[in-house]
LOTORNU-459602 format. One record per residue: residue number from 1; residue in three letters; x, y, z of N, C-alpha, C, CB in turn. Coordinates in Angstrom, 3 decimals, padded with zeros to 6 digits, m for minus. Glycine has a CB too. Layout:
<gukes>
<guke seq="NUM" type="ALA" n_u="X" n_v="Y" n_w="Z" ca_u="X" ca_v="Y" ca_w="Z" c_u="X" c_v="Y" c_w="Z" cb_u="X" cb_v="Y" cb_w="Z"/>
...
</gukes>
This chain:
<gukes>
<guke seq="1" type="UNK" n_u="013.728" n_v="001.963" n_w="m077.582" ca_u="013.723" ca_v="001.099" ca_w="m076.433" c_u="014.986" c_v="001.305" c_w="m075.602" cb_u="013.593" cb_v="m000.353" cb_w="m076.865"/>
<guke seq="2" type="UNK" n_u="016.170" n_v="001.635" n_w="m076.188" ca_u="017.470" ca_v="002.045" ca_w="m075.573" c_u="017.536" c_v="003.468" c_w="m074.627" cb_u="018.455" cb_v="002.202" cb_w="m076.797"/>
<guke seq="3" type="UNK" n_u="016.743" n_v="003.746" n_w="m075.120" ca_u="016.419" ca_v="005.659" ca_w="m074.939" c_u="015.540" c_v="004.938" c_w="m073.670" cb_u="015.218" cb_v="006.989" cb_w="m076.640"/>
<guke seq="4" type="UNK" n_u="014.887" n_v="004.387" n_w="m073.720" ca_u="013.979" ca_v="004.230" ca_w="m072.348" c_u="014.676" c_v="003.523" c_w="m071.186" cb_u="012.628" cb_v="003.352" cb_w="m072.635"/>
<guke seq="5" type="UNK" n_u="015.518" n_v="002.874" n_w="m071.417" ca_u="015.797" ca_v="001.902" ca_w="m070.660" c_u="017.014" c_v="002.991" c_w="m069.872" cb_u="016.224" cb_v="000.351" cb_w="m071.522"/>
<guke seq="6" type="UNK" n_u="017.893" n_v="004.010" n_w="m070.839" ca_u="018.792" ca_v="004.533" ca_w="m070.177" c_u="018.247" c_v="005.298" c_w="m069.274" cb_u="019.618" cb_v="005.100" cb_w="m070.857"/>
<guke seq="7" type="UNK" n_u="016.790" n_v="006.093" n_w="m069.445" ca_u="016.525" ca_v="006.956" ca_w="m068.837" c_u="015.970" c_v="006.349" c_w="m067.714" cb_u="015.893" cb_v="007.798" cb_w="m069.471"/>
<guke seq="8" type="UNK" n_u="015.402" n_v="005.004" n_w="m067.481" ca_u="015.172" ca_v="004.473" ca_w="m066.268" c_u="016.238" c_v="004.736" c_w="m065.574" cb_u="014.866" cb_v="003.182" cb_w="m066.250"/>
<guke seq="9" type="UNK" n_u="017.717" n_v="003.893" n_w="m066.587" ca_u="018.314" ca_v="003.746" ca_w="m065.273" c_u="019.199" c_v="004.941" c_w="m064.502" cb_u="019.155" cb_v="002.608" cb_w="m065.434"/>
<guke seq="10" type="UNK" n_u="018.964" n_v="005.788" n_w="m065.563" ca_u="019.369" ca_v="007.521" ca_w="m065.196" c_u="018.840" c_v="007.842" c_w="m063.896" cb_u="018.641" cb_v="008.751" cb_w="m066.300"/>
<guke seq="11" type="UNK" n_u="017.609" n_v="007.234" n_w="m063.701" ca_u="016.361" ca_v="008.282" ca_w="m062.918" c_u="017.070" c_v="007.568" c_w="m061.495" cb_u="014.074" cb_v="007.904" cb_w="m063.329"/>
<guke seq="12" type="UNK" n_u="016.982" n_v="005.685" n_w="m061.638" ca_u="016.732" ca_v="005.628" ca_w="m060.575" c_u="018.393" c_v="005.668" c_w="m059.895" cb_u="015.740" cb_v="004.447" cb_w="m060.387"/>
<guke seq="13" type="UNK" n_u="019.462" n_v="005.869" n_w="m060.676" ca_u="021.075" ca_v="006.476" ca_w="m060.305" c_u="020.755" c_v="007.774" c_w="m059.503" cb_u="022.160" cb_v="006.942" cb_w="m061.861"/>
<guke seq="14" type="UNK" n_u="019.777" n_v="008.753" n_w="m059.884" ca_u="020.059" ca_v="009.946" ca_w="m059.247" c_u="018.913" c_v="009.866" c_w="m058.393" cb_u="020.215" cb_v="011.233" cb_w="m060.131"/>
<guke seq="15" type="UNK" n_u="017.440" n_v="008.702" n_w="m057.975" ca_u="017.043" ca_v="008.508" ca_w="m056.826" c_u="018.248" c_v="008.440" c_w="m055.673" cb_u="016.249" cb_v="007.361" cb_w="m056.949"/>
<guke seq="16" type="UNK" n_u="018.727" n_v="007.326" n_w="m056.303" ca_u="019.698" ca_v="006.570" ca_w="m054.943" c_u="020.834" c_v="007.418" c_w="m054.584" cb_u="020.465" cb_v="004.984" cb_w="m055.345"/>
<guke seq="17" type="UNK" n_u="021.199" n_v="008.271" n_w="m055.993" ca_u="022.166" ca_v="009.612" ca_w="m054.949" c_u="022.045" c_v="010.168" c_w="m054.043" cb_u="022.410" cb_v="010.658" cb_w="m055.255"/>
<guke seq="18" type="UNK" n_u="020.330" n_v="010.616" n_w="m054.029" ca_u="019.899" ca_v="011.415" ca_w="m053.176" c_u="019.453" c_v="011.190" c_w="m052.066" cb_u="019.266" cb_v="011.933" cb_w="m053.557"/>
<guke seq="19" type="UNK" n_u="019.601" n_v="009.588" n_w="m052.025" ca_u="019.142" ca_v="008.541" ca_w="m050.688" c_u="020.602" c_v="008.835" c_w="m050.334" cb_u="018.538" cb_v="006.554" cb_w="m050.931"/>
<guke seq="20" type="UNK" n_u="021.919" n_v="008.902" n_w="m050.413" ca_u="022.983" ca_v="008.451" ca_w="m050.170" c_u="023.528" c_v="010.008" c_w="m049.464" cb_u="023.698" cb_v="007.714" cb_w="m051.522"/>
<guke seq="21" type="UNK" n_u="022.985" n_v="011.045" n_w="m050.255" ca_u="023.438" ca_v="012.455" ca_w="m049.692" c_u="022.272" c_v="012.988" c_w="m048.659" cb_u="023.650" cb_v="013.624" cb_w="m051.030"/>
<guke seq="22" type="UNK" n_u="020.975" n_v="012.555" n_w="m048.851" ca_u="019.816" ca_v="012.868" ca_w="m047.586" c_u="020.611" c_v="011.697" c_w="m046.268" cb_u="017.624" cb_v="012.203" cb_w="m048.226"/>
<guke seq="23" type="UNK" n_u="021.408" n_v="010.724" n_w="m046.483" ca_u="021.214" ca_v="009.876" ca_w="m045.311" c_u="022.880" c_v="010.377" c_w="m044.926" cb_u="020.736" cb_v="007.943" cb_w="m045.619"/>
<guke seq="24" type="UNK" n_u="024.039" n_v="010.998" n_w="m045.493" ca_u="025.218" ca_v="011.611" ca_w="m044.776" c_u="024.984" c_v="012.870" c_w="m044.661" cb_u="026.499" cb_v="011.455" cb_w="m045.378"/>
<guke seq="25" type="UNK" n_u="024.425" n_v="013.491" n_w="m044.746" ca_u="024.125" ca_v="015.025" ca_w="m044.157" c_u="024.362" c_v="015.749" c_w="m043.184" cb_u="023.205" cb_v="015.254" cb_w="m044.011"/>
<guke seq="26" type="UNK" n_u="022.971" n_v="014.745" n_w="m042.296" ca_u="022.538" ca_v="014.709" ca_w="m041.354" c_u="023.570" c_v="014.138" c_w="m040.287" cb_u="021.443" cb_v="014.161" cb_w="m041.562"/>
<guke seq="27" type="UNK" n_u="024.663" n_v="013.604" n_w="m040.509" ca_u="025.196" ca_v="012.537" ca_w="m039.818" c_u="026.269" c_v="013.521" c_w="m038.855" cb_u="025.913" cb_v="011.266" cb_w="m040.920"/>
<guke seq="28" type="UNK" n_u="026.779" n_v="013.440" n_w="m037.201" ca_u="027.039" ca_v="014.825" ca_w="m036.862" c_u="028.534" c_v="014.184" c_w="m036.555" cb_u="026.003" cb_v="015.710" cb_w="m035.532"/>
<guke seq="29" type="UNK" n_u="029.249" n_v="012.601" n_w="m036.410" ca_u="030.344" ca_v="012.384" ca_w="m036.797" c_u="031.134" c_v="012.659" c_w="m037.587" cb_u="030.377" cb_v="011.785" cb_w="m036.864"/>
<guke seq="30" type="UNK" n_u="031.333" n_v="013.063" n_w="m038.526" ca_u="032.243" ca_v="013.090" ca_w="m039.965" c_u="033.643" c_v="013.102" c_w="m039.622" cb_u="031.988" cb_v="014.455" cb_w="m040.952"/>
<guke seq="31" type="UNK" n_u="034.382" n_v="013.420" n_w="m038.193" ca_u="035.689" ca_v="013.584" ca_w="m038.024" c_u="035.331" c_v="013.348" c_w="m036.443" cb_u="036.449" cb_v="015.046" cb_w="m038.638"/>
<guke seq="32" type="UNK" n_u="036.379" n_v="012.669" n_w="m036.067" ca_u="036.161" ca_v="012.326" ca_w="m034.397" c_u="037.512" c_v="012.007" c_w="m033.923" cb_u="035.092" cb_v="010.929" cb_w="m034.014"/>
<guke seq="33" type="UNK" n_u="037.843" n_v="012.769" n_w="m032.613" ca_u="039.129" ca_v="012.582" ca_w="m032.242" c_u="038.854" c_v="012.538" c_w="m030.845" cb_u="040.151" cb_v="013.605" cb_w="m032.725"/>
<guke seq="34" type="UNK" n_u="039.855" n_v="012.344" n_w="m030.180" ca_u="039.753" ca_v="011.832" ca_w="m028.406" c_u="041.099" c_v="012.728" c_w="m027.941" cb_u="040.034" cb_v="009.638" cb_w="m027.999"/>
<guke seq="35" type="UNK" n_u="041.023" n_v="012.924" n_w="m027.175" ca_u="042.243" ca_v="013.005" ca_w="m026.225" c_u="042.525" c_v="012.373" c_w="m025.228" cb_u="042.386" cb_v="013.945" cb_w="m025.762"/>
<guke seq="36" type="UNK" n_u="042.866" n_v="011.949" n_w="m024.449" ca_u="042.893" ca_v="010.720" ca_w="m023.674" c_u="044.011" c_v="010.951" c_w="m022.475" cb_u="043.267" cb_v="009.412" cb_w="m024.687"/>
<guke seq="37" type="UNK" n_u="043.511" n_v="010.947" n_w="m021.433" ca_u="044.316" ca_v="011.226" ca_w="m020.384" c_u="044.787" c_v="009.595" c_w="m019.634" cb_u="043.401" cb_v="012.331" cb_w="m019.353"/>
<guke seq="38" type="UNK" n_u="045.220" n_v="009.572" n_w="m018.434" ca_u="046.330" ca_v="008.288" ca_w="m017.842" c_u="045.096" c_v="007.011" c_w="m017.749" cb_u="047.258" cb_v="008.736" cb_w="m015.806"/>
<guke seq="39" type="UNK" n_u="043.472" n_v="007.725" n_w="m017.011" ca_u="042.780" ca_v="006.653" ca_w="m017.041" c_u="041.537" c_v="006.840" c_w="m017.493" cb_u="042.773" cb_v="006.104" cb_w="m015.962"/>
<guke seq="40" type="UNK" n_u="041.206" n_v="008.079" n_w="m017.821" ca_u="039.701" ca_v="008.770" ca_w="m018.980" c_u="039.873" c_v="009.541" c_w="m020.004" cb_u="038.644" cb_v="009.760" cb_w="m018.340"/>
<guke seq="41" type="UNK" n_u="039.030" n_v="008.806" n_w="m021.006" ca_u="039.282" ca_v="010.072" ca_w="m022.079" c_u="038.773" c_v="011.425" c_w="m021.267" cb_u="038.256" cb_v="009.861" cb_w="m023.702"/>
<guke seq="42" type="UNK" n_u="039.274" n_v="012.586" n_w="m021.977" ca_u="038.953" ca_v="013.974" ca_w="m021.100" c_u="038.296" c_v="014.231" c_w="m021.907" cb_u="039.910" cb_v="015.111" cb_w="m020.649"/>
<guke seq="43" type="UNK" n_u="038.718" n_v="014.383" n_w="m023.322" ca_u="037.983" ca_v="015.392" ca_w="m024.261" c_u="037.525" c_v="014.392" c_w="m025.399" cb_u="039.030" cb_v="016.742" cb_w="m024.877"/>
<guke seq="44" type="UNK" n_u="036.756" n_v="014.718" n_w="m026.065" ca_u="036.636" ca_v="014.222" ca_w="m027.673" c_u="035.932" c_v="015.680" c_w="m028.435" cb_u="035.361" cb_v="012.546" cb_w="m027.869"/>
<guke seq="45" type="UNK" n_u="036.500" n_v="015.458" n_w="m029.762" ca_u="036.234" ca_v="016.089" ca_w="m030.730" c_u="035.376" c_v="016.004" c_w="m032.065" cb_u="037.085" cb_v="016.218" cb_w="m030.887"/>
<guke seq="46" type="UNK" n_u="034.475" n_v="016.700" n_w="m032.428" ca_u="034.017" ca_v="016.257" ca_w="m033.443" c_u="033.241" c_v="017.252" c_w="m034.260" cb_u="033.377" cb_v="015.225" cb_w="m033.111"/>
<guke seq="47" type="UNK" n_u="033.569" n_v="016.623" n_w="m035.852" ca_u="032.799" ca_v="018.126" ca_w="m036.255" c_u="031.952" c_v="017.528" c_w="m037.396" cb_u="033.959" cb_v="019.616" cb_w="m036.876"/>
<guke seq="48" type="UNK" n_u="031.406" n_v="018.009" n_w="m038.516" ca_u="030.793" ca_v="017.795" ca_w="m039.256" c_u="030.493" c_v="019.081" c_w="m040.331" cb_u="029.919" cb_v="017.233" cb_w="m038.599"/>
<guke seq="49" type="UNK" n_u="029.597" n_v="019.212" n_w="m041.147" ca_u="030.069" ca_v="020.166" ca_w="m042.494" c_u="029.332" c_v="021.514" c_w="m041.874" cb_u="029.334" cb_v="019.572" cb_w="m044.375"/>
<guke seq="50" type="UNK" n_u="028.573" n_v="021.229" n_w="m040.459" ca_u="027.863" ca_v="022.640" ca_w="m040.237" c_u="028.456" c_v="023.316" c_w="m038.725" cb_u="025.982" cb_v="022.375" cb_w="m040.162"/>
<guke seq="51" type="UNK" n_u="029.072" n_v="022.009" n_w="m037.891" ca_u="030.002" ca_v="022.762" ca_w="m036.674" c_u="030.604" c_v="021.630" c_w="m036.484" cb_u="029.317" cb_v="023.478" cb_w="m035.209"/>
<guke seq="52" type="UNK" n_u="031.117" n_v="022.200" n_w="m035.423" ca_u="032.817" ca_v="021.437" ca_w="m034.429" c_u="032.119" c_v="021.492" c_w="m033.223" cb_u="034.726" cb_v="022.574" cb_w="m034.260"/>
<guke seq="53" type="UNK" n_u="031.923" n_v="020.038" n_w="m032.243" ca_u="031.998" ca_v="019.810" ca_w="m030.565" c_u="032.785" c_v="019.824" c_w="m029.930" cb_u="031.715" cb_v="018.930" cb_w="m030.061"/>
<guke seq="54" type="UNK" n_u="032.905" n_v="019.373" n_w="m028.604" ca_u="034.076" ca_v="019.512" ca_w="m027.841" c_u="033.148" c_v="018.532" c_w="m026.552" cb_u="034.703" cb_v="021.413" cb_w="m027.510"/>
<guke seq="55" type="UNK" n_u="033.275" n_v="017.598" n_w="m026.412" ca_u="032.401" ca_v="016.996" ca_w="m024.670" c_u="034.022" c_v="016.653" c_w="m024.192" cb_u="030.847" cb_v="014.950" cb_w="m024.682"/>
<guke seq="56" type="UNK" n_u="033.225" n_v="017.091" n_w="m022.674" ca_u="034.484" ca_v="016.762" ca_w="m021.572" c_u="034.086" c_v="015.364" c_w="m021.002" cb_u="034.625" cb_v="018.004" cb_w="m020.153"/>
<guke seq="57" type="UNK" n_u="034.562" n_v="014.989" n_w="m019.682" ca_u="034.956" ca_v="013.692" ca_w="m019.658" c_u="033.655" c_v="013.665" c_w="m018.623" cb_u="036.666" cb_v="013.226" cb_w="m019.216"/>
<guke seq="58" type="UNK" n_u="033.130" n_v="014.942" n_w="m018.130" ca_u="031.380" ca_v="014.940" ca_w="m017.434" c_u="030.754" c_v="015.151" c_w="m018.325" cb_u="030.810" cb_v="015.987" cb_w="m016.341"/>
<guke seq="59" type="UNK" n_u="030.058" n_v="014.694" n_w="m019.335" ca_u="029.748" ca_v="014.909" ca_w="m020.283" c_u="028.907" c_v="016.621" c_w="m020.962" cb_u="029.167" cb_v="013.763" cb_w="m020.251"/>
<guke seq="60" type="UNK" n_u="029.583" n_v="017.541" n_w="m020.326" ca_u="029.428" ca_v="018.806" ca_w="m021.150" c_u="029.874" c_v="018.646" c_w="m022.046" cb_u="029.835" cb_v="019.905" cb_w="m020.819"/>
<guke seq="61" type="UNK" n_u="029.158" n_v="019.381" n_w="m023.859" ca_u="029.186" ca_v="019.208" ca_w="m024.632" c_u="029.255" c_v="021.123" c_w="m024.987" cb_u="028.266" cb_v="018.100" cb_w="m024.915"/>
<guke seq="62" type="UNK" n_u="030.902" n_v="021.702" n_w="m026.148" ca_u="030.237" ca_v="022.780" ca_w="m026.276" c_u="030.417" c_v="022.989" c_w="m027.925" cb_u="030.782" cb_v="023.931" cb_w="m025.262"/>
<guke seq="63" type="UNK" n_u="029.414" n_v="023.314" n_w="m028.412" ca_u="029.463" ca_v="023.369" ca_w="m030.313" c_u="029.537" c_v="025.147" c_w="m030.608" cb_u="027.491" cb_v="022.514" cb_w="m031.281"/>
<guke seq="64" type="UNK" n_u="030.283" n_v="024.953" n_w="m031.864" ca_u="030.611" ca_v="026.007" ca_w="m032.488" c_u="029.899" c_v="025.922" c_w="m033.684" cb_u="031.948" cb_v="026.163" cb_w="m032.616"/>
<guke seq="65" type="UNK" n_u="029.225" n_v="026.795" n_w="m034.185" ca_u="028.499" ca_v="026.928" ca_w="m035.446" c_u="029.330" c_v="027.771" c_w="m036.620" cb_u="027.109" cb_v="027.655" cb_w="m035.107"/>
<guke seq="66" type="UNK" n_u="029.910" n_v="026.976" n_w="m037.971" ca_u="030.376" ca_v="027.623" ca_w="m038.733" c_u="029.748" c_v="028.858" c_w="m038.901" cb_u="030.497" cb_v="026.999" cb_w="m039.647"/>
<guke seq="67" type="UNK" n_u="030.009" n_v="029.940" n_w="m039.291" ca_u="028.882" ca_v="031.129" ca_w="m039.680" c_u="028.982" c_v="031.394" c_w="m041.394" cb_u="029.314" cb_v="032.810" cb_w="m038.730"/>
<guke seq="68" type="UNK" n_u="030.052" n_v="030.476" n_w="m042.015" ca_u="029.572" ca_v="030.049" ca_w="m043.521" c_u="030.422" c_v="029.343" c_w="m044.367" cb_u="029.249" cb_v="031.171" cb_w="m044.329"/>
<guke seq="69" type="UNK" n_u="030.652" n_v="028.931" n_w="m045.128" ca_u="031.502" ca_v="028.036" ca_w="m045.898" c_u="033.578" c_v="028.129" c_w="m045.545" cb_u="031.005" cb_v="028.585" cb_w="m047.655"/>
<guke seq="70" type="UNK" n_u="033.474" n_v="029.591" n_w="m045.587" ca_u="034.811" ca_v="029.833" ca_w="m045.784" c_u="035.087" c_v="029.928" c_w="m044.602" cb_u="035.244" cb_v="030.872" cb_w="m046.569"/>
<guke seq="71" type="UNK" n_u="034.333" n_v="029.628" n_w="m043.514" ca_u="034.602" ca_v="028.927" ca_w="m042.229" c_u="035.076" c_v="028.126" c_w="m041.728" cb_u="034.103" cb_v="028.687" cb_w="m041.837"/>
<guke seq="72" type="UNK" n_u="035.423" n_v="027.090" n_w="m042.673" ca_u="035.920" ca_v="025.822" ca_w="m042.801" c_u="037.184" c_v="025.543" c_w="m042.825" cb_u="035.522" cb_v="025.340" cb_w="m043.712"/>
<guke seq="73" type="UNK" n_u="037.574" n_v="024.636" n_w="m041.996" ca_u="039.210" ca_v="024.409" ca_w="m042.183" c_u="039.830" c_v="024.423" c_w="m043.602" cb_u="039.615" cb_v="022.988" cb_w="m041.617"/>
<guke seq="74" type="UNK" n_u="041.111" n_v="024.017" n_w="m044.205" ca_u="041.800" ca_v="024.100" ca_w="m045.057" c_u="041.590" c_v="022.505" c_w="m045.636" cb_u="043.125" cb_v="024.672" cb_w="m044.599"/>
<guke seq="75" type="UNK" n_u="041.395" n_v="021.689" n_w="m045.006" ca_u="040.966" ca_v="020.496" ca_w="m045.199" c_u="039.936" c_v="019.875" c_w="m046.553" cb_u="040.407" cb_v="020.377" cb_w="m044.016"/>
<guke seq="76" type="UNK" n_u="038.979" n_v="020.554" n_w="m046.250" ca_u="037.666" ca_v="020.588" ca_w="m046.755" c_u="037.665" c_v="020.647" c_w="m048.403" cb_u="036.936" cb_v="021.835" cb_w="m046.106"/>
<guke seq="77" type="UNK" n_u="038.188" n_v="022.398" n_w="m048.893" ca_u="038.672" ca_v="022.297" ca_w="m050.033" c_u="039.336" c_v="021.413" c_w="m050.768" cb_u="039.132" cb_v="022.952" cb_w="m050.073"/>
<guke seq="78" type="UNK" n_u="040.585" n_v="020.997" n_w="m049.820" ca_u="041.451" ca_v="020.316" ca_w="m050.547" c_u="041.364" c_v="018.838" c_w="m051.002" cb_u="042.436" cb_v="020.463" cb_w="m049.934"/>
<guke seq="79" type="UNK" n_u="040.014" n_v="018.205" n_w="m050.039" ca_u="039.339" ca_v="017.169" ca_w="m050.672" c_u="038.999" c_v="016.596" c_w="m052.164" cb_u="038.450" cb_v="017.353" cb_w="m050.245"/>
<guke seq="80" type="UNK" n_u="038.415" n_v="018.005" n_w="m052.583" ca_u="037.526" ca_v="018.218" ca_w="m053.794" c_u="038.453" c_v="018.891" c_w="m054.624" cb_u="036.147" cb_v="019.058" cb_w="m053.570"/>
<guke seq="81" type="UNK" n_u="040.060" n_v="019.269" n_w="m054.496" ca_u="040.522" ca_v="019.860" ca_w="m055.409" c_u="041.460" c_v="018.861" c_w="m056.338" cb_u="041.129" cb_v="020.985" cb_w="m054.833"/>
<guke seq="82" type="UNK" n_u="041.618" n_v="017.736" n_w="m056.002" ca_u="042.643" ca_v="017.174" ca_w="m057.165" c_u="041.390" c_v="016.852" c_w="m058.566" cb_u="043.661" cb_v="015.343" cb_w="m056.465"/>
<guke seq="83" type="UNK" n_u="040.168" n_v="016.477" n_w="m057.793" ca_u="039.179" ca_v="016.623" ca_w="m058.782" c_u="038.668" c_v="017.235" c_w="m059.984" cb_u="038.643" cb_v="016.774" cb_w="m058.384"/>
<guke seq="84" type="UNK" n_u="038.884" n_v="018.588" n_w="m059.374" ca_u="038.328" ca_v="019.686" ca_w="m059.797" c_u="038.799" c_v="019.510" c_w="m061.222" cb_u="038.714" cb_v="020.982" cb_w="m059.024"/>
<guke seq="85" type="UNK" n_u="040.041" n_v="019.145" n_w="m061.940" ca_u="039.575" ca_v="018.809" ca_w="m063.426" c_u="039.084" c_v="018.349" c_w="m064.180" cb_u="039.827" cb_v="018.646" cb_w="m063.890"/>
<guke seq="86" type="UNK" n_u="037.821" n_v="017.640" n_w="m063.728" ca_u="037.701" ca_v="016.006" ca_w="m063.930" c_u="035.998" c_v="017.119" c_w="m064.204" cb_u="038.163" cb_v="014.293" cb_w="m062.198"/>
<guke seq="87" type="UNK" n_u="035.540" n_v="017.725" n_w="m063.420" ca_u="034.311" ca_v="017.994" ca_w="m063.287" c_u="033.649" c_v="018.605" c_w="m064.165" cb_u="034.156" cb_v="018.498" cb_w="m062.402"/>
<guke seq="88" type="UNK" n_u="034.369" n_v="020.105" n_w="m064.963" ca_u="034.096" ca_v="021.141" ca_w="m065.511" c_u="033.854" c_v="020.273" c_w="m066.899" cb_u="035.187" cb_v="022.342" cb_w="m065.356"/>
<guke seq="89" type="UNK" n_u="035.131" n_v="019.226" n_w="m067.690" ca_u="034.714" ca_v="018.824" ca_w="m068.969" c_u="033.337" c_v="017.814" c_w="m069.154" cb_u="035.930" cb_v="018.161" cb_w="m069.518"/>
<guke seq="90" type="UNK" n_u="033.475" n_v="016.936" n_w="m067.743" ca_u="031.923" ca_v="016.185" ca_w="m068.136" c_u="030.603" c_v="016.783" c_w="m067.942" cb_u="031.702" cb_v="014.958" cb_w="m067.346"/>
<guke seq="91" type="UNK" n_u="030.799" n_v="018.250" n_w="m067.085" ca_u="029.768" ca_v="018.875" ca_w="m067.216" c_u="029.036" c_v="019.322" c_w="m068.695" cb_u="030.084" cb_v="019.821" cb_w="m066.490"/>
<guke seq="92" type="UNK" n_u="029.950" n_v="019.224" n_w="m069.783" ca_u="029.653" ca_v="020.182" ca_w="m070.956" c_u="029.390" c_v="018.673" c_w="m071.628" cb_u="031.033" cb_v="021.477" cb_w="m071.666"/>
<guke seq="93" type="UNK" n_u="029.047" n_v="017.651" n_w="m071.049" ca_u="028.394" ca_v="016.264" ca_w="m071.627" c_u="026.776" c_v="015.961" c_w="m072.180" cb_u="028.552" cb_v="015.305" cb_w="m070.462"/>
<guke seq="94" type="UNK" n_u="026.161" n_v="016.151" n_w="m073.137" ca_u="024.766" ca_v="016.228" ca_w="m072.949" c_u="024.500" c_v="014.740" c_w="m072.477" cb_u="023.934" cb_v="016.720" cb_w="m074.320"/>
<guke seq="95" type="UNK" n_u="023.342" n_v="014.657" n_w="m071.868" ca_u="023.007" ca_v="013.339" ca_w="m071.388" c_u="022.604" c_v="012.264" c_w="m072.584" cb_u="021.816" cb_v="013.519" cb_w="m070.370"/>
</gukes>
């Protein structure tokens, strides 16, 4: 009965992950900056995990498309690296 109950609540932990990573994905904010001149913003900035925008203050908009991971600022990595010890031993965890 323990065995069942964990595996419910296993299942529905890694439903709702996947509600949580399908619904930030998609999302094209992730970093947003302005520049701001005496009485309009001019520029804003913004990027997300697949490109970087740029809209001016008429609202032209111009995007850059990473062309692949290591495309990515220096930022990105360094998110996920104080982690990175933490990951490899609970991987070798059987469920």
């Amino acid at each position: 009965m323990a065995s069942t109950s964990a595996e419910i609540i296993a299942f529905l932990l890694t439903i709702s992950g996947w509600v949580l990573v399908s619904s930030t994905l998609p999302t094209d904010y992730w970093k947003v900056s302005t520049i701001d001149g005496t009485v309009i913003t001019t520029a804003t900035f913004w990027a997300n995990l697949w490109k970087t925008c740029v809209t001016d203050s008429t609202g032209v908009s111009n995007c850059k498309d990473f062309p692949s991971m290591l495309a990515l600022d220096g930022q990105a990595p360094a998110d996920t690296h104080p982690h990175s010890p933490l990951f490899l031993p609970v991987g070798f965890f059987p469920p």
